[in-house]
KOLDOBA-766401 format. One line per 3 residues: number of its first residue (from 0); their letters; for each residue x, y, z of N, C-alpha, C. Coordinates in nm, 2 decimals. Each point is the difference from the previous one (the first is absolute). Layout:
REM residues N
NUM	A	X Y Z X Y Z X Y Z; ...
REM end
This chain:
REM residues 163
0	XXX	7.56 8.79 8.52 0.14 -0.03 0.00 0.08 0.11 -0.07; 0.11 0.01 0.06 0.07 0.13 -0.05 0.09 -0.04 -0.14; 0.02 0.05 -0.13 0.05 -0.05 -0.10 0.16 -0.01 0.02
3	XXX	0.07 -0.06 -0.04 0.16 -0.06 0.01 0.06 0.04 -0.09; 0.16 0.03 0.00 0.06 0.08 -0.14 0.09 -0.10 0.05; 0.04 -0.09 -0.11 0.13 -0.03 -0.05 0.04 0.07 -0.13
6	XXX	0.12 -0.04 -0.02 0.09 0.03 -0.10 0.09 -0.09 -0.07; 0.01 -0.03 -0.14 0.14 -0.12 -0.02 0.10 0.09 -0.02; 0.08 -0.04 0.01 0.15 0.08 -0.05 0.09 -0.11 -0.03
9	XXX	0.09 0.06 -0.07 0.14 -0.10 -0.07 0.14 0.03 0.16; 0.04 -0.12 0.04 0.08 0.03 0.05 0.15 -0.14 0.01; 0.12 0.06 -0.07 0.07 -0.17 0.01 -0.06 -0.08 -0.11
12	XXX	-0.01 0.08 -0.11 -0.09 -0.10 -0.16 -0.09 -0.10 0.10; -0.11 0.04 0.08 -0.11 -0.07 0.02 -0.12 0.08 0.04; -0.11 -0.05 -0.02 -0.10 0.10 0.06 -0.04 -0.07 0.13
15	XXX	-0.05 0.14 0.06 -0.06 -0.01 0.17 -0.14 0.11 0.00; -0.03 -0.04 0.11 -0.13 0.03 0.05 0.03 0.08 0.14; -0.04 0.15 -0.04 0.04 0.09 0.12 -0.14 0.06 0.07
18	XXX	-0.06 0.00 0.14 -0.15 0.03 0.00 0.04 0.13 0.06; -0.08 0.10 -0.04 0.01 0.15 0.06 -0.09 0.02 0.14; 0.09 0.03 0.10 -0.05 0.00 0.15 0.00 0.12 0.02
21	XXX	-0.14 0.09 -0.05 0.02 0.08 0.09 0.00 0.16 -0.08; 0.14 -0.03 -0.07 0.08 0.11 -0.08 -0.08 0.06 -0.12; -0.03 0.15 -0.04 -0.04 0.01 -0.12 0.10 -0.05 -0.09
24	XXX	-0.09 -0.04 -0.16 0.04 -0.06 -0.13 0.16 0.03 -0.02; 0.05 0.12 -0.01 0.12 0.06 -0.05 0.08 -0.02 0.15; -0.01 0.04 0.10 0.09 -0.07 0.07 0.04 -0.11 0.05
27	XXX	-0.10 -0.09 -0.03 0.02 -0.12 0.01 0.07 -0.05 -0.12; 0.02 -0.01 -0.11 0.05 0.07 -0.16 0.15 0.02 0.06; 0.00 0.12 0.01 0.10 0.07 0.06 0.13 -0.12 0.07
30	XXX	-0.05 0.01 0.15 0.06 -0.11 0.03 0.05 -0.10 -0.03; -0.05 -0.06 -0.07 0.02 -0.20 -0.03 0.10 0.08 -0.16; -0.04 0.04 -0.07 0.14 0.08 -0.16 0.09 0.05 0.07
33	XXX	0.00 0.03 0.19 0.16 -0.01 0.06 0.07 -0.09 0.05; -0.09 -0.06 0.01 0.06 -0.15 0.06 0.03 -0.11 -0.14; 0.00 0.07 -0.12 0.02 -0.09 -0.14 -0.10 -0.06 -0.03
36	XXX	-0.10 -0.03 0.01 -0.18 -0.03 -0.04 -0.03 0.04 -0.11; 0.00 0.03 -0.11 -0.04 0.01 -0.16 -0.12 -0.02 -0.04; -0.07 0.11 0.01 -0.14 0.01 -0.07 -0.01 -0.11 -0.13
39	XXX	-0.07 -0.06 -0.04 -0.06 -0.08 -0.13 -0.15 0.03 -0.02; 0.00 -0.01 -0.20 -0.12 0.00 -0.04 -0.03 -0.13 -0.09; -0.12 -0.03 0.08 -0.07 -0.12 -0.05 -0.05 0.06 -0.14
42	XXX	0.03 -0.13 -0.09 -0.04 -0.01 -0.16 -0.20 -0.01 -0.01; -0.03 0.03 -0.11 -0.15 -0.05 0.02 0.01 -0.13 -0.05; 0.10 -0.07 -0.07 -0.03 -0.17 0.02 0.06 -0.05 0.12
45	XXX	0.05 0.07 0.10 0.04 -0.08 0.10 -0.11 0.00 0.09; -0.07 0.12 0.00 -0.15 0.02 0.08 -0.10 -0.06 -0.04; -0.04 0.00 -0.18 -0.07 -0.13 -0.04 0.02 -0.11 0.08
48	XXX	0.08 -0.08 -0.03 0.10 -0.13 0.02 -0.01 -0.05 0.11; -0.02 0.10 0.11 -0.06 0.02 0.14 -0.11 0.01 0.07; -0.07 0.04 -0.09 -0.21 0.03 0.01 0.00 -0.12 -0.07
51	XXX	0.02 -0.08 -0.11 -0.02 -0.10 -0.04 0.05 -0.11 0.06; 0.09 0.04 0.08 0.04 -0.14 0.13 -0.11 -0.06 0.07; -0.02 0.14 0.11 -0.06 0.06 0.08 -0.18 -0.03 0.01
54	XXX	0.00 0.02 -0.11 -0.15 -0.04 -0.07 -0.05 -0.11 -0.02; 0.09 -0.11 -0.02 0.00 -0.10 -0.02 0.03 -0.14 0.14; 0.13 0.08 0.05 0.04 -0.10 0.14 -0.09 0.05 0.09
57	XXX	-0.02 0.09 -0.01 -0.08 0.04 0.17 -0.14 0.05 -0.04; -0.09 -0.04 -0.12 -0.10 0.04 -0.03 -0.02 0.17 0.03; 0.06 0.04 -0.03 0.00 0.19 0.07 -0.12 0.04 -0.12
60	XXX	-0.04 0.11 0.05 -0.10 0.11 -0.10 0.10 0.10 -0.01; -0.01 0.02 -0.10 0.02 0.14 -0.07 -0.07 0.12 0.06; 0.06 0.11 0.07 -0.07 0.10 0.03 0.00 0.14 -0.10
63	XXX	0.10 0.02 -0.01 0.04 0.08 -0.12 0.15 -0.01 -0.07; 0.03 0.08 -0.06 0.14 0.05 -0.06 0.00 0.11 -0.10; 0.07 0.08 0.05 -0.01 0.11 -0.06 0.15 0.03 -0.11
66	XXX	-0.06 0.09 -0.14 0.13 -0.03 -0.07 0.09 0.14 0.02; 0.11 0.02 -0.04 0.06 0.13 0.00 -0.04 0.14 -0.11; -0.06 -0.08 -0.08 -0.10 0.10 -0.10 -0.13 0.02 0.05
69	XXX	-0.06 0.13 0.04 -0.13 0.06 0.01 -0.09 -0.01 -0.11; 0.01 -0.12 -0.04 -0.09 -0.01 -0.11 -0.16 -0.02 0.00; -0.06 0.02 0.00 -0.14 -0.06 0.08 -0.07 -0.11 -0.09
72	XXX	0.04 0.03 -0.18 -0.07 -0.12 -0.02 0.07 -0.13 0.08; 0.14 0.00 -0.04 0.06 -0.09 0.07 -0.05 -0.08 0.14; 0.01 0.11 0.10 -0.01 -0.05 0.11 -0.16 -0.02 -0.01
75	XXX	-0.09 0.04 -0.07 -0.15 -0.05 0.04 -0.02 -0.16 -0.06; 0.06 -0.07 -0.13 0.03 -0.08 -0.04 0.10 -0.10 0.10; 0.07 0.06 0.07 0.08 -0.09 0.12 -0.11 -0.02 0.09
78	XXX	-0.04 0.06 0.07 -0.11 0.04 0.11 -0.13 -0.09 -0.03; -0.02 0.00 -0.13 -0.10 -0.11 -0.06 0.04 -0.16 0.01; 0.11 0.01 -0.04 0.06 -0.12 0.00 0.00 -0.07 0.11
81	XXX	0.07 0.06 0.12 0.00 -0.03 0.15 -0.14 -0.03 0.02; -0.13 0.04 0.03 -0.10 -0.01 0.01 -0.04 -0.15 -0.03; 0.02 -0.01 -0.15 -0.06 -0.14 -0.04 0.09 -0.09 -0.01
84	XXX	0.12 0.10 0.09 0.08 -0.15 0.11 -0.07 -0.08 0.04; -0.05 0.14 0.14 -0.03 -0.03 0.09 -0.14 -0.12 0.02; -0.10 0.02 -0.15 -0.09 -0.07 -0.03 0.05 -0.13 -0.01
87	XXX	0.09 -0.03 -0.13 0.04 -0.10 -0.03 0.16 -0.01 0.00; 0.03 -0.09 0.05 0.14 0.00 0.03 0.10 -0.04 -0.16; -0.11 -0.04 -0.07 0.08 -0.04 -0.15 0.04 0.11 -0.07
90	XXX	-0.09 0.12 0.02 0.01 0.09 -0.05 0.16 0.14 0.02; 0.05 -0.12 0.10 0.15 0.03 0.06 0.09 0.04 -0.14; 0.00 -0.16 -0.08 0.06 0.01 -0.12 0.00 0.11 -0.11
93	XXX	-0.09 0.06 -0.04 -0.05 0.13 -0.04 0.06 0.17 0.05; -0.02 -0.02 0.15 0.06 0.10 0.07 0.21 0.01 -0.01; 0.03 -0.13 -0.02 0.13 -0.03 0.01 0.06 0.05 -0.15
96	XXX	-0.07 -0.06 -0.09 0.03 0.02 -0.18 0.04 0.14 -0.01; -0.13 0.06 0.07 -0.08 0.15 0.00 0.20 0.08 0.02; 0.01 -0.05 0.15 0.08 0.14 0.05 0.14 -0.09 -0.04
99	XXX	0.03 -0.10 -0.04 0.11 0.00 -0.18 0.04 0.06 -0.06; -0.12 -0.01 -0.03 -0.05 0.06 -0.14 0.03 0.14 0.02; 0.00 0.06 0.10 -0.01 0.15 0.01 0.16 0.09 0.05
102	XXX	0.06 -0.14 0.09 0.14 0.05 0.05 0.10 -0.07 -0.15; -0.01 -0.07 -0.05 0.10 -0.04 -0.07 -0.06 0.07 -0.16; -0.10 0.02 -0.08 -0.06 0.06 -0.11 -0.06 0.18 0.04
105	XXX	0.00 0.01 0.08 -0.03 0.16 0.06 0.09 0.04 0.04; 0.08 -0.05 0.07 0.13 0.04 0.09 -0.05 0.12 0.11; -0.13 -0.11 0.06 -0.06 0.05 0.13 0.01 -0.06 0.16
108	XXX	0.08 0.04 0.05 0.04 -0.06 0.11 -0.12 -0.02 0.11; 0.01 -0.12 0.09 -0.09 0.02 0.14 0.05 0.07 0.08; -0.03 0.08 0.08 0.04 0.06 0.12 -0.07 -0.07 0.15
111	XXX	-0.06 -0.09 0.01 -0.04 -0.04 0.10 -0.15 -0.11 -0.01; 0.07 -0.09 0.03 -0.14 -0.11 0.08 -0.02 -0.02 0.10; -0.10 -0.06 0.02 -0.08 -0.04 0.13 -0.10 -0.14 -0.03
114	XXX	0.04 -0.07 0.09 -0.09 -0.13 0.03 -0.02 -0.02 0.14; -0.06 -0.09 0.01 -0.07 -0.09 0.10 -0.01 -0.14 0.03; 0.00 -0.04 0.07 -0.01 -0.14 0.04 0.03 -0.06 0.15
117	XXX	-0.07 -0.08 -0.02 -0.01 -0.09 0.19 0.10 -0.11 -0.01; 0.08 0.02 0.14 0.13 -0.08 0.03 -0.04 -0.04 0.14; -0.03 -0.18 -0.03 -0.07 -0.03 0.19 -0.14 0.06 -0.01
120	XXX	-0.04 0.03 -0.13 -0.18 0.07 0.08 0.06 0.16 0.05; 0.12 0.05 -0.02 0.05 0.17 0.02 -0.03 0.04 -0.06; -0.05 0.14 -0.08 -0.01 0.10 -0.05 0.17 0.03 -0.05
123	XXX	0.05 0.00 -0.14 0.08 0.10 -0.02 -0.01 0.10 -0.07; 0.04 0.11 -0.07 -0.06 0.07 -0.07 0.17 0.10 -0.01; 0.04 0.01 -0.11 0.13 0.08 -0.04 -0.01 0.06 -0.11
126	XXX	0.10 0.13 0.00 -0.01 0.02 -0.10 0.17 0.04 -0.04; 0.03 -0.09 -0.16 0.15 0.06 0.00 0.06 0.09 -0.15; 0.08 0.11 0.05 0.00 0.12 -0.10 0.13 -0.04 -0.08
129	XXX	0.00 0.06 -0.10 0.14 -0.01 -0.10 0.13 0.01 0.09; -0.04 0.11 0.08 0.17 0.01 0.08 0.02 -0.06 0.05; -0.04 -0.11 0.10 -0.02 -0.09 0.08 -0.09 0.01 0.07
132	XXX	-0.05 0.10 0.06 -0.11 0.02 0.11 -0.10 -0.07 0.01; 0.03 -0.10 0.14 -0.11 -0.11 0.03 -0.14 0.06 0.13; -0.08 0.09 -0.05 -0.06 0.01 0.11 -0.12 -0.14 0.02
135	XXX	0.02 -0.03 0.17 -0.12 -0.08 0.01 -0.12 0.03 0.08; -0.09 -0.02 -0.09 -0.14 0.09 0.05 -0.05 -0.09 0.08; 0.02 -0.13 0.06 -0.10 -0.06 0.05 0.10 -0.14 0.01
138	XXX	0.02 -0.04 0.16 0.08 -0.13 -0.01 0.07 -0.02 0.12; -0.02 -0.09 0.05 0.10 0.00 0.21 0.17 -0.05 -0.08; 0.11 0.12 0.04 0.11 0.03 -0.03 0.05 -0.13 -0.02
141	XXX	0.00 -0.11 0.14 0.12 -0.14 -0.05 -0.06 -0.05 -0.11; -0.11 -0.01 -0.03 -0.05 -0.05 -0.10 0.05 0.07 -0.20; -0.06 0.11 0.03 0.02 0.08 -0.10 0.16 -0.02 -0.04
144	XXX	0.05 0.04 0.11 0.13 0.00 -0.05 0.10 -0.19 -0.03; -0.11 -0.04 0.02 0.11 -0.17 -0.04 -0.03 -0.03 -0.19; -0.16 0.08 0.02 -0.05 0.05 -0.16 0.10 0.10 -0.08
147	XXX	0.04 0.10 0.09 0.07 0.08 -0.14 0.11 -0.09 0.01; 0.08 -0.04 0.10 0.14 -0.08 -0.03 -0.02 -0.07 -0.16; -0.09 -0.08 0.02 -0.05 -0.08 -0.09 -0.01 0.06 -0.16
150	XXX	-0.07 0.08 0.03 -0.01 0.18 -0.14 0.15 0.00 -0.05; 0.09 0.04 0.14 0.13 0.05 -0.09 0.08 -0.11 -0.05; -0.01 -0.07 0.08 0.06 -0.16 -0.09 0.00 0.00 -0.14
153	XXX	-0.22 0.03 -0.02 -0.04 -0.04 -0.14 0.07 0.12 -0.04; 0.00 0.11 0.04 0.10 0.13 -0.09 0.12 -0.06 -0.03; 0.07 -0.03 0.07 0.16 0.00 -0.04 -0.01 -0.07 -0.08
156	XXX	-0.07 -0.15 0.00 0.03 -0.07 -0.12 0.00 0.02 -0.12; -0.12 0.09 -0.01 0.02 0.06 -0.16 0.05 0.12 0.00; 0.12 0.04 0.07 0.02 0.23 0.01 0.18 -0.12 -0.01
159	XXX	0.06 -0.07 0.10 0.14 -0.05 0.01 0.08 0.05 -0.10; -0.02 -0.05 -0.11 0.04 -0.01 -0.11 0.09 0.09 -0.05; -0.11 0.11 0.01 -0.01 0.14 -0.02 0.11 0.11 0.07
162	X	-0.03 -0.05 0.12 0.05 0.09 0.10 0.21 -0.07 0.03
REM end
């Protein structure tokens, strides 16, 4: 299956879900910032907040997440973590403390997650970046997409406020 690019953007103090058909990244970018579409960056407790939904309502795995620091102990300590997710799912709590602990006492940002999980017995598998960028690696489109509706909902709730 071929991977999917959406995008959120701010438009009319709300957020939306824009899917890229087609167009390279920047022109498709391009376009929608003419039409008044407003790039947004997701917080790392709004992405926590979200893998911790996520994790929970739809039993998802953790595939990775990568931080905006090239740090290696860091990220081998994340990378470990995820693992004995994947082992034990209690071991979730640990991984969540973990990258807290690291965006709010480090002032180390996520740049990007990725999970998984079965919707209907489906395969989903996404991954979503600080700027918005929803690619989906794996997932039949009506489906996927009634899932991110759902995503940006859980976004706005906790970004509204804000914005």
């Amino acid at each position: 299956m071929k991977t999917s690019q959406y995008k959120i953007f701010l438009k009319n103090s709300h957020l939306c879900l824009k899917k890229n058909i087609g167009n390279d990244y920047y022109s498709f970018i391009q376009g929608l910032s003419g039409d008044g579409y407003k790039q947004i960056i997701l917080p790392s407790n709004v992405l926590l907040d979200l893998m911790k939904n996520i994790f929970k309502t739809k039993k998802a795995n953790i595939k990775d997440i990568d931080l905006l620091e090239d740090d290696d102990a860091y990220n081998d300590k994340i990378d470990k973590l995820i693992l004995e997710t994947l082992d034990d799912r209690d071991n979730f709590v640990e991984l969540i403390e973990e990258l807290r602990y690291l965006s709010s006492d480090q002032n180390i940002e996520i740049r990007k997650i990725r999970f998984s999980y079965r919707n209907d017995n489906k395969l989903i598998d996404i991954s979503l970046s600080i700027n918005g960028l929803i690619e989906v690696l794996y997932g039949e489109s009506t489906e996927v997409e009634k899932q991110l509706d759902v995503m940006i909902e859980f976004i706005w709730n906790r970004m509204k406020s804000w914005l």
